[in-house]
C-alpha positions as CSV (number, residue, x, y, z in Angstrom):
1,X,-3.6,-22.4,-35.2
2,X,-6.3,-23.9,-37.2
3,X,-6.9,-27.3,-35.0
4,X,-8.0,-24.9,-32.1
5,X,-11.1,-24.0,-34.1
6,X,-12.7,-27.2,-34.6
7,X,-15.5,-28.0,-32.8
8,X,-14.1,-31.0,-31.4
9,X,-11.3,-29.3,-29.7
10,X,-13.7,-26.6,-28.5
11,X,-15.8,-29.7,-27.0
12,X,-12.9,-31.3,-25.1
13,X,-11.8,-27.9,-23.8
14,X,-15.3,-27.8,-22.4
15,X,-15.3,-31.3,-21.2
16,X,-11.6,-30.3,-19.5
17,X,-13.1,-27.4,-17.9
18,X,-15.9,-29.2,-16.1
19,X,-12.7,-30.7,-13.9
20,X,-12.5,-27.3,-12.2
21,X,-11.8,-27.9,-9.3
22,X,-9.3,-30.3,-9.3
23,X,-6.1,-31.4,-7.8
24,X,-4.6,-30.2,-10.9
25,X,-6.8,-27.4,-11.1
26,X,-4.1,-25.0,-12.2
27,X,-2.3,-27.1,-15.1
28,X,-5.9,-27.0,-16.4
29,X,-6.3,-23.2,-15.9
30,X,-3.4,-23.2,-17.5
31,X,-4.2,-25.5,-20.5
32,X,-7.6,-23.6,-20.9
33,X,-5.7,-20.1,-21.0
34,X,-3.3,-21.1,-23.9
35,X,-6.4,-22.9,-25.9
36,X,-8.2,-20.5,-25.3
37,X,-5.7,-17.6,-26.5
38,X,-4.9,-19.5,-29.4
39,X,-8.5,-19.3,-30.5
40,X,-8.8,-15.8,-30.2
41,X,-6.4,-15.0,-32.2
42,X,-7.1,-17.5,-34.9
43,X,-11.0,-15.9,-34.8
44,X,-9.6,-12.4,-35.0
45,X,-7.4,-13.4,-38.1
46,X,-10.7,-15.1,-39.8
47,X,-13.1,-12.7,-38.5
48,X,-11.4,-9.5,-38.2
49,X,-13.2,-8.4,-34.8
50,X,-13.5,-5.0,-34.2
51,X,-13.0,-2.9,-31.0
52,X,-15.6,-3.3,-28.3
53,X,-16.9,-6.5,-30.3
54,X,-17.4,-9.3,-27.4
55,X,-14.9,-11.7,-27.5
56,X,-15.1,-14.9,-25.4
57,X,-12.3,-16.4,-26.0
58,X,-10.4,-13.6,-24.6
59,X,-12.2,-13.5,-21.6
60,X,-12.0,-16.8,-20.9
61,X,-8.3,-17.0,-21.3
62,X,-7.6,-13.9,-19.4
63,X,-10.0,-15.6,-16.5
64,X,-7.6,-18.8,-16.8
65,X,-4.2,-17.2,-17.1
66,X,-4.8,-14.8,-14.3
67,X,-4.8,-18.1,-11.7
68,X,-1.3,-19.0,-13.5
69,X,-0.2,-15.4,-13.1
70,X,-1.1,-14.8,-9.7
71,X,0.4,-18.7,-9.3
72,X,3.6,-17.0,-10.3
73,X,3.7,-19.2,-13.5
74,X,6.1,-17.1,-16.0
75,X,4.7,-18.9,-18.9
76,X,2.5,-16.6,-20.4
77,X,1.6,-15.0,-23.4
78,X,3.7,-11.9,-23.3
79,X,0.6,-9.6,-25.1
80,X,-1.7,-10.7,-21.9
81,X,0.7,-9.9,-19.7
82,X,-0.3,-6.1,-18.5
83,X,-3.8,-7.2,-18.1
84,X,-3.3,-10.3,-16.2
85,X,-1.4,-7.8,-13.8
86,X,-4.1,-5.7,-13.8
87,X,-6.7,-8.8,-12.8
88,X,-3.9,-10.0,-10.2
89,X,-3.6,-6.5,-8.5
90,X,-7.2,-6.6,-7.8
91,X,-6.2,-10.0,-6.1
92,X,-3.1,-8.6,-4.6
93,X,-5.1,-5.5,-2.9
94,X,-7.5,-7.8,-1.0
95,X,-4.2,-9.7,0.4
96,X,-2.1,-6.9,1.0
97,X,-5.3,-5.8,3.7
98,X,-4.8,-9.4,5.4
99,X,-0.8,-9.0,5.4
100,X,-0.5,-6.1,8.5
101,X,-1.0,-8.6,10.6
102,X,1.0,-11.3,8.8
103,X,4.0,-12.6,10.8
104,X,5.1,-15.2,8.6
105,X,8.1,-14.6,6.3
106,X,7.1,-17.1,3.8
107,X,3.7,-15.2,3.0
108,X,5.4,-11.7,3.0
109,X,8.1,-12.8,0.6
110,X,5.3,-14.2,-1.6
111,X,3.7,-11.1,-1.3
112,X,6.5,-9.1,-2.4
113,X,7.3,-11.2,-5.0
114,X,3.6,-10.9,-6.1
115,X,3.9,-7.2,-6.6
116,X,7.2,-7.5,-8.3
117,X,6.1,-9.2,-10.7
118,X,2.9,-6.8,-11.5
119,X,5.2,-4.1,-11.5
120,X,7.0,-5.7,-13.9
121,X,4.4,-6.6,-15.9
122,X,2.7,-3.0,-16.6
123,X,4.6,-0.7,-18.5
124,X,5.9,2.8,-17.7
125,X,3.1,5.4,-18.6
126,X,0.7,2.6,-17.6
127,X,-2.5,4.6,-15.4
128,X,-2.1,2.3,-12.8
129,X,1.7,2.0,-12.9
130,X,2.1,4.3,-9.7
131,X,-0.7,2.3,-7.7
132,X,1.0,-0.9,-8.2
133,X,4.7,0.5,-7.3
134,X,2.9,2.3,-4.2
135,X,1.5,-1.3,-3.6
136,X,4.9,-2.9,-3.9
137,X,6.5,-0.4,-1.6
138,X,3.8,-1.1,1.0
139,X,4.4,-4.6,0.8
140,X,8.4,-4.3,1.2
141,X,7.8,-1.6,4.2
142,X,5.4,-4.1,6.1
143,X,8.1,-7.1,5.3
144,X,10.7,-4.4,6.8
145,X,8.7,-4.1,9.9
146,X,8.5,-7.7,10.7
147,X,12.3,-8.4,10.8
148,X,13.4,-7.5,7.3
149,X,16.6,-6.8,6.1
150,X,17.4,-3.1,5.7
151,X,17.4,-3.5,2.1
152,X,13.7,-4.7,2.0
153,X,13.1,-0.5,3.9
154,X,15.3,0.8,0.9
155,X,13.8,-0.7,-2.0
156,X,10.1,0.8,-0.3
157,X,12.0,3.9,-0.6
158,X,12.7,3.5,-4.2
159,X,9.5,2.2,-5.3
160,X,7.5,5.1,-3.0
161,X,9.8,7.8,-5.4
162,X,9.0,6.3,-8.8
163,X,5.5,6.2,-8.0
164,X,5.3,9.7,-7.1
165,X,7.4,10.7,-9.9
166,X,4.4,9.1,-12.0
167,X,1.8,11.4,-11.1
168,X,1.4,15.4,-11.3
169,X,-0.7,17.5,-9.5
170,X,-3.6,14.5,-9.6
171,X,-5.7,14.0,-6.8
172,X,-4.2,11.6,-5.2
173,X,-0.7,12.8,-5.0
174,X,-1.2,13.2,-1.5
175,X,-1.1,9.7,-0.9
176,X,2.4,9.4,-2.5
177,X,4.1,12.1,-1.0
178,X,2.8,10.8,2.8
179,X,4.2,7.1,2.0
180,X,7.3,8.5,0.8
181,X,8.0,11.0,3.8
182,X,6.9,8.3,6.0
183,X,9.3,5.4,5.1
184,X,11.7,8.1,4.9
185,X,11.3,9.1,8.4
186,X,11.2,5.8,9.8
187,X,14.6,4.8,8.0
188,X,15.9,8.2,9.7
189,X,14.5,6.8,13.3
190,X,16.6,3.3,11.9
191,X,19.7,5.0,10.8
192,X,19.7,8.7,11.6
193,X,20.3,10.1,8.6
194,X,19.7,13.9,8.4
195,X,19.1,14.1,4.5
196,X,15.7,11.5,5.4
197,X,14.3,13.7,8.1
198,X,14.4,16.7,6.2
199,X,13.1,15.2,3.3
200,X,10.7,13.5,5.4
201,X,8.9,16.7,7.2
202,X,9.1,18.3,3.5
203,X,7.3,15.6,1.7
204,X,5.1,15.2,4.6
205,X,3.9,18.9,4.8
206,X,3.2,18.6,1.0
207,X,0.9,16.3,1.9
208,X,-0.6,17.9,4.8
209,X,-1.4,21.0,2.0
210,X,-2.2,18.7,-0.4
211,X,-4.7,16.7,1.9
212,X,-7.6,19.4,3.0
213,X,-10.7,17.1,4.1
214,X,-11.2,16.9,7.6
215,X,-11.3,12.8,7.0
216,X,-9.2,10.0,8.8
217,X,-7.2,9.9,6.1
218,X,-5.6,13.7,6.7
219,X,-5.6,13.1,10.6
220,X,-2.8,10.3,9.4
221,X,-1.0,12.3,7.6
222,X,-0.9,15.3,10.2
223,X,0.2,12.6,12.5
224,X,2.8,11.7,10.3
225,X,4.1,15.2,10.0
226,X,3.9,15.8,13.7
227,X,6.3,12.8,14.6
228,X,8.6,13.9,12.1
229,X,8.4,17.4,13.4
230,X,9.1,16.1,17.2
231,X,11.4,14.2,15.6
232,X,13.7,17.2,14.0
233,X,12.8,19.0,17.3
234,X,14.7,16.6,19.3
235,X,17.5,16.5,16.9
236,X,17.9,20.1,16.6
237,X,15.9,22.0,19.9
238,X,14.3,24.3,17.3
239,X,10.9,25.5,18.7
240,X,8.8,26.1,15.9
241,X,9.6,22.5,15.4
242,X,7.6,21.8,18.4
243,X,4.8,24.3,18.0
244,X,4.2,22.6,14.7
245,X,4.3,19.4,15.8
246,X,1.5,20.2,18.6
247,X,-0.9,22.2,16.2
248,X,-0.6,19.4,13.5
249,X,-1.5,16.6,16.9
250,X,-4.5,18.9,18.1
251,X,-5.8,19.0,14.6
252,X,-5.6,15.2,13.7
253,X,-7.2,14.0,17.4
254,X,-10.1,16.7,16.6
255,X,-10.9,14.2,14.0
256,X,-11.0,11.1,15.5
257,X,-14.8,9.9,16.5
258,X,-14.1,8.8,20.3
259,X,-14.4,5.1,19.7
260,X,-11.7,5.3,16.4
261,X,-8.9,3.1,16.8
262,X,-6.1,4.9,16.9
263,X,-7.5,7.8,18.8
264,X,-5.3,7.0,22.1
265,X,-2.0,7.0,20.2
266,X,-2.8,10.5,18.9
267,X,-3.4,11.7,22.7
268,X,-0.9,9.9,24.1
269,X,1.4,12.0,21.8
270,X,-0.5,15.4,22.1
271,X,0.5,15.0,25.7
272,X,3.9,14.1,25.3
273,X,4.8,17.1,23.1
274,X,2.8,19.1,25.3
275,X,5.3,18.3,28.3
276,X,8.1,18.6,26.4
277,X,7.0,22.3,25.3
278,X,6.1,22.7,29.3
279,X,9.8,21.1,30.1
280,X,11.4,23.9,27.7
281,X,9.5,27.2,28.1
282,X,7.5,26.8,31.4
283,X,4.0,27.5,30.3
284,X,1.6,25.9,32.7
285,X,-1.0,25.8,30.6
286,X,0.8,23.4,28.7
287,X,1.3,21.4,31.8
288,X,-2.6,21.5,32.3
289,X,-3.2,20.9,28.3
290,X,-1.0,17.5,28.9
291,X,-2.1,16.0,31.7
292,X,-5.7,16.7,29.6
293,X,-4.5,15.1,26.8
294,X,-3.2,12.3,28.7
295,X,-6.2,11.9,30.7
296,X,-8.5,11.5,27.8
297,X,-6.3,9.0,26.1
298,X,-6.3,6.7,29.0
299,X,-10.1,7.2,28.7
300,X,-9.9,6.3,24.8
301,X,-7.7,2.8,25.3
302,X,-9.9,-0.1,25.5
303,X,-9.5,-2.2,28.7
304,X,-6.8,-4.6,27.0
305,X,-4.7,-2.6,25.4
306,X,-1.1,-2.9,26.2
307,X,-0.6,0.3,28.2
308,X,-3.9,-0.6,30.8
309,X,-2.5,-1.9,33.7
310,X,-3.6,-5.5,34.5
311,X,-5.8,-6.5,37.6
């Protein structure tokens, strides 16, 4: 490695990295990340750095090599590897925001693909091993949801258990359990498999207990515990189903502001489960509680949402 410490090569690097950017802008990131590497390591054998010493030529190759990484380029110094995932997932988070609305098969398989390969990258007992999979899972979930295979829904599933297998009693464990009740729920609406649903509302109210701000966040997962309630409700016709389904609805639209998206859905629902409680036991102050309900989400939906009637 000696030739990568002269000052001539050092110069040329420069020079090379003045080209940035280029047509070939990512050979050269490339190019600039293996020099660059090289000479770290030769420095730390001559210099023996110690920890927390600055290092430059690290930076700079990390900086290079995380364009290649996130480029999908598999040609990489194996030693980098964790923390040119860890660059790329910052990256990755940013895009996974943009991909909801993504239609576009090419971009979502990229996307999965991505994450795959950050997964991959950082190793089990990693800190940030269980944000990634839960990132990954997101990602194969969304690409489920716009025309998928099944196998995409599955593989969420998986991904959603190992991360929650990674953490304890942290913090955040809320957030695992509600994406793993949630996928699991909607592959019972896909398939109708018992064993989800139940797994579902348990994982669900976990997170509900787990969850006790009166934030945005916990109205989503009380929503997502009272759809899977309604959900075993209508399966089964047990009642306490129901009543839990309409307490956990009540609580999460108490915490939507009255111009939050979302807000109408959580009415709309309220009301639903409302009548069906009405439908079953008679009470007509559920009747009057729905037609509330129903009333204020129609006030709540903005003029073009989908349910307004056109004029």
């Amino acid at each position: 490695m000696t030739p990568v410490l002269e000052a001539e090569a050092l110069r040329e690097a420069r020079r090379l990295a003045e080209l940035l950017p280029g047509e070939d802008d990512l050979a050269v990131h490339h190019l600039l990340g293996w020099f660059h590497w090289f000479r770290h390591q030769a420095m730390a054998l001559r210099t023996d750095q110690v920890q927390g010493q600055d290092r430059p030529d690290l930076r700079i190759a990390v900086q290079a090599l995380t364009a290649c990484f996130l480029a999908g380029d598999d040609n990489l110094p194996q030693p980098l590897l964790p923390v040119l995932a860890e660059n790329a997932a910052g990256y990755a988070v940013q895009l996974l925001a943009e991909l909801k609305d993504s239609d576009d098969p090419a971009r979502l398989s990229g996307m999965a693909d991505l994450w795959q390969r950050i997964v991959e990258a950082v190793p089990v007992g990693h800190p940030q091993r269980a944000v990634h999979l839960a990132g990954l899972g997101n990602v194969l979930r969304i690409k489920w949801r716009r025309g998928g295979p099944p196998a995409d829904l599955d593989r969420a599933i998986d991904r959603f258990r190992e991360a929650l297998s990674a953490v304890s009693e942290q913090p955040g464990r809320a957030m695992y359990l509600y994406n793993l009740g949630d996928a699991l729920h909607a592959r019972f609406e896909w398939a109708g498999a018992t064993e989800d649903l139940e797994s579902a509302v348990a994982l669900l109210g976990e997170a509900a207990r787990a969850t006790l701000d009166d934030g945005l966040y916990r109205a989503l997962v009380l929503t997502g515990l009272a759809s899977a309630l309604r959900a075993r409700y209508e399966r089964t016709g047990a009642l306490p189903d129901l009543d839990g389904a309409i307490a956990r609805y009540r609580e999460a639209a108490s915490m939507f502001p009255v111009d939050q998206p979302g807000r109408t859905q959580i009415l709309s629902d309220l009301a639903n489960v409302l009548r069906l409680r009405f439908e079953r036991a008679c009470a007509i102050g559920d009747l009057s509680d729905a037609a509330d309900a129903g009333r204020q989400a129609v006030e709540a939906a903005p003029a073009d949402h989908p349910s307004m009637p056109s004029t």
